[in-house]
C-alpha positions in Angstrom: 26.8 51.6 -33.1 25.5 48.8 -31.2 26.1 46.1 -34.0 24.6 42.9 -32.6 21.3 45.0 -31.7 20.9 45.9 -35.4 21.8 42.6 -36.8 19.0 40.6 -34.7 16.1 43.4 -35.1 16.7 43.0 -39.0 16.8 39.0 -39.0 14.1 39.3 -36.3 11.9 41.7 -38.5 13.1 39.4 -41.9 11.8 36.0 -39.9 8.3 38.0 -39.1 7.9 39.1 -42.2 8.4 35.1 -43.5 6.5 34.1 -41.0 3.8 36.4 -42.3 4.1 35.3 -45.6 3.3 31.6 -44.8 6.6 30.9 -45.7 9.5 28.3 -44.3 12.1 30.2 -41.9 15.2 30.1 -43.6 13.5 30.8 -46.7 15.0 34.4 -47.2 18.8 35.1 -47.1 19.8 38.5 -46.0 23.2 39.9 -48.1 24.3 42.9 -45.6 25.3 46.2 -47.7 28.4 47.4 -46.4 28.9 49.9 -49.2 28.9 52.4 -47.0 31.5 51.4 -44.5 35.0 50.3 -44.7 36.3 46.5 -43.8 37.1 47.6 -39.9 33.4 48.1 -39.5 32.1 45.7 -42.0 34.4 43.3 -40.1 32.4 44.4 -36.4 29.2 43.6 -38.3 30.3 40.3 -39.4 31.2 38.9 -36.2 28.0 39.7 -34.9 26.6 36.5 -37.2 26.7 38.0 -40.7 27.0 34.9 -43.6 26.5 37.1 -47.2 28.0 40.2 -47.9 27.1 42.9 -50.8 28.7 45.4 -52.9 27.9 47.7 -55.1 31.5 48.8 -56.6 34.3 46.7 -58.0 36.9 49.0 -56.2 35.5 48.9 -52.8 34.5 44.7 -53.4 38.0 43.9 -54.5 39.0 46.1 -51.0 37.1 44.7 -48.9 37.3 40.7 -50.3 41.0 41.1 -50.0 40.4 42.3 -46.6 38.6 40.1 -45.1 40.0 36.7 -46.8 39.9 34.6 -44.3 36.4 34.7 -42.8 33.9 32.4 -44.3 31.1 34.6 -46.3 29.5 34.5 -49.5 30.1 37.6 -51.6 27.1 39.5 -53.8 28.4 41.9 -56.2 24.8 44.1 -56.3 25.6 47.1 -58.6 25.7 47.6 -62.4 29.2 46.0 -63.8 30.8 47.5 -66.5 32.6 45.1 -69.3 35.9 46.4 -68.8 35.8 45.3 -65.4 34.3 41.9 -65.7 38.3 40.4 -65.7 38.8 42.0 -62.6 36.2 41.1 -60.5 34.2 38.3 -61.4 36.1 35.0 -60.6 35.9 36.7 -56.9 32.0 36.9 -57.0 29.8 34.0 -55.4 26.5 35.9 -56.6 26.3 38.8 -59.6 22.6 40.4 -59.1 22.8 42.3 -62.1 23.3 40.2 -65.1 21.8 43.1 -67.4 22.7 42.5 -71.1 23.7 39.9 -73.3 27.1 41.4 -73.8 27.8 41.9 -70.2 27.2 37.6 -70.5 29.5 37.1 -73.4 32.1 39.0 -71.3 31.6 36.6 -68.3 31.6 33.7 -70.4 34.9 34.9 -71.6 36.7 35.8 -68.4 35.3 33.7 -65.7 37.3 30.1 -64.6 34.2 28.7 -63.0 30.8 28.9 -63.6 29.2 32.6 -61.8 25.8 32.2 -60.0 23.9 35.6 -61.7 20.5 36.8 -61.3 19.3 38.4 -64.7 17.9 41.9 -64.4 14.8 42.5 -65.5 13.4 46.3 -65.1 9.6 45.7 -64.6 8.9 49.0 -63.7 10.2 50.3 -66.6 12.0 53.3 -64.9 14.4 54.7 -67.8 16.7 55.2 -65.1 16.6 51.5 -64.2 19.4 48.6 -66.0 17.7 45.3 -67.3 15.8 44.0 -69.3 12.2 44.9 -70.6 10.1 41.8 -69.4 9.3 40.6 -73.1 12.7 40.9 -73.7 14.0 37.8 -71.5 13.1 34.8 -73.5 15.3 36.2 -75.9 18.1 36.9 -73.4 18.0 33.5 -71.8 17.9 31.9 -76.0 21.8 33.2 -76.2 22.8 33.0 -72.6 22.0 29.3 -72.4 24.8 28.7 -74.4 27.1 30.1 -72.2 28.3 27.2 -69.5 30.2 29.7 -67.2 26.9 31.2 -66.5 24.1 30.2 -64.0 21.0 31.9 -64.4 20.3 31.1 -60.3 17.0 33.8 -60.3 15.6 37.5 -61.1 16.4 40.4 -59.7 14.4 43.5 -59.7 14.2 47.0 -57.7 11.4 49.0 -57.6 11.0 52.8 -57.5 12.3 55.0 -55.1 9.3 56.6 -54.1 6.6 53.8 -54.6 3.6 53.1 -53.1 2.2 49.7 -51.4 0.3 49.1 -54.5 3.5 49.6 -56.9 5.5 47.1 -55.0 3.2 44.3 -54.5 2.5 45.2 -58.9 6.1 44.6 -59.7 7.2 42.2 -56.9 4.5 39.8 -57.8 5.1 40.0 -61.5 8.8 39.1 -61.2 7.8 36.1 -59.3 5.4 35.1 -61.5 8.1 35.7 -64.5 10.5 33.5 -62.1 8.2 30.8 -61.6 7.7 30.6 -65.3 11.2 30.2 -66.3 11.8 27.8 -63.3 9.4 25.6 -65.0 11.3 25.9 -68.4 13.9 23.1 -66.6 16.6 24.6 -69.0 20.6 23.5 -68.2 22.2 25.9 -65.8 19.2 28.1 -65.6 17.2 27.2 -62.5 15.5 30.2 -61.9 14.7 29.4 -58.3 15.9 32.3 -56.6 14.2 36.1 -56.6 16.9 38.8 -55.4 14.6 41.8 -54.6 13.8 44.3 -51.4 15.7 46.6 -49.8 15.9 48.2 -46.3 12.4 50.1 -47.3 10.3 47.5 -48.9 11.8 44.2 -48.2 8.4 42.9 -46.7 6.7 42.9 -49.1 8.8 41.5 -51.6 9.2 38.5 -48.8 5.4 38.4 -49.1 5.9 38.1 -52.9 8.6 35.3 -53.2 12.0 36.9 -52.6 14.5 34.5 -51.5 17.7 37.3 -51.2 17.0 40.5 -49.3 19.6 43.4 -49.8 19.4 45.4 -45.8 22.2 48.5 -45.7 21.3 51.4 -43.2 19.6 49.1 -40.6 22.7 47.8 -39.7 24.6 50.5 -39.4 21.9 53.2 -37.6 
């Protein structure tokens, strides 16, 4: 694998698709997905200019954190977190993308020494398969959560289907950046709502061209 060739075609395609959104460069942050990879290879990757790192499972972030200790990233856990694992795992987290109950909250609030930079779930396509929270249901979310000072409620994260068509994703990329924008305007305490954590390696351009400020790239970099 030739990693430095991967690494600038995905911030080269990333900065065109900004670009193309009439949006500043350095607008979008791109969290490299090394899920599928151990720390020798994430490690390659890294050197080739990588800053933010993501993870879907608490075994193989705790690996991987512990790995690579003394290199200067920014770690996203990006996958569902269970509550029996929040004491594990989350005082080692820059950036939880999946904030996707109010008990999974009270648990952080309870076993975090510092306040966690979270994105709150919200499932806008309303896949049953799909963690988060039903769009009317935030409002409510944020009512308890904003008592909670070891949280920050930083932005909104959303995936959309699988299989979905150009239509579906500008539908639900544009209506979690409207939701975003409207709870950015709130001004509530430790919820600035200013950042939008959604696209993948298949659909990040358009959610660039709807707002996203963090996009999640995996098999690009590792072809």
């Amino acid at each position: 694998m030739n990693f430095q060739k991967n690494r600038d075609e995905v911030f080269q395609a990333v900065a065109k698709a900004t670009e193309e959104a009439h949006r500043p460069q350095n607008s979008v942050k791109i969290i490299a997905v090394t899920k599928y990879v151990d720390s020798s290879i994430a490690k390659d990757l890294i050197k080739t200019g990588i800053e933010h790192i993501g993870e879907n499972r608490v075994d193989q972030f705790l690996e991987k954190h512990q790995a690579l200790a003394n290199l200067n990233l920014t770690w996203h856990l990006i996958g569902s977190l269970q509550r029996r694992k929040v004491k594990e795992i989350i005082n080692y987290v820059d950036y939880f993308h999946a904030l996707d109950s109010v008990k999974l909250a009270a648990e952080i609030q309870k076993r975090a020494n510092k306040p966690i930079k979270c994105f709150l779930q919200v499932n806008v396509s309303k896949e049953e398969s799909k963690h988060g929270f039903m769009v009317e249901d935030v409002h409510q979310a944020i009512e308890t959560i904003k008592e909670y000072d070891k949280i920050e409620l930083v932005g909104l994260m959303t995936m959309a289907p699988f299989r979905a068509d150009q239509d579906q994703l500008k539908d639900i990329f544009s209506k979690t950046h409207a939701l975003q924008k409207e709870l950015s305007e709130l001004g509530l305490a430790n919820m600035p709502f200013t950042e939008l954590s959604m696209g993948m390696s298949g659909d990040y351009q358009e959610a660039i061209a709807n707002g996203s400020t963090f996009v999640r790239i995996g098999t690009a970099f590792f072809k």
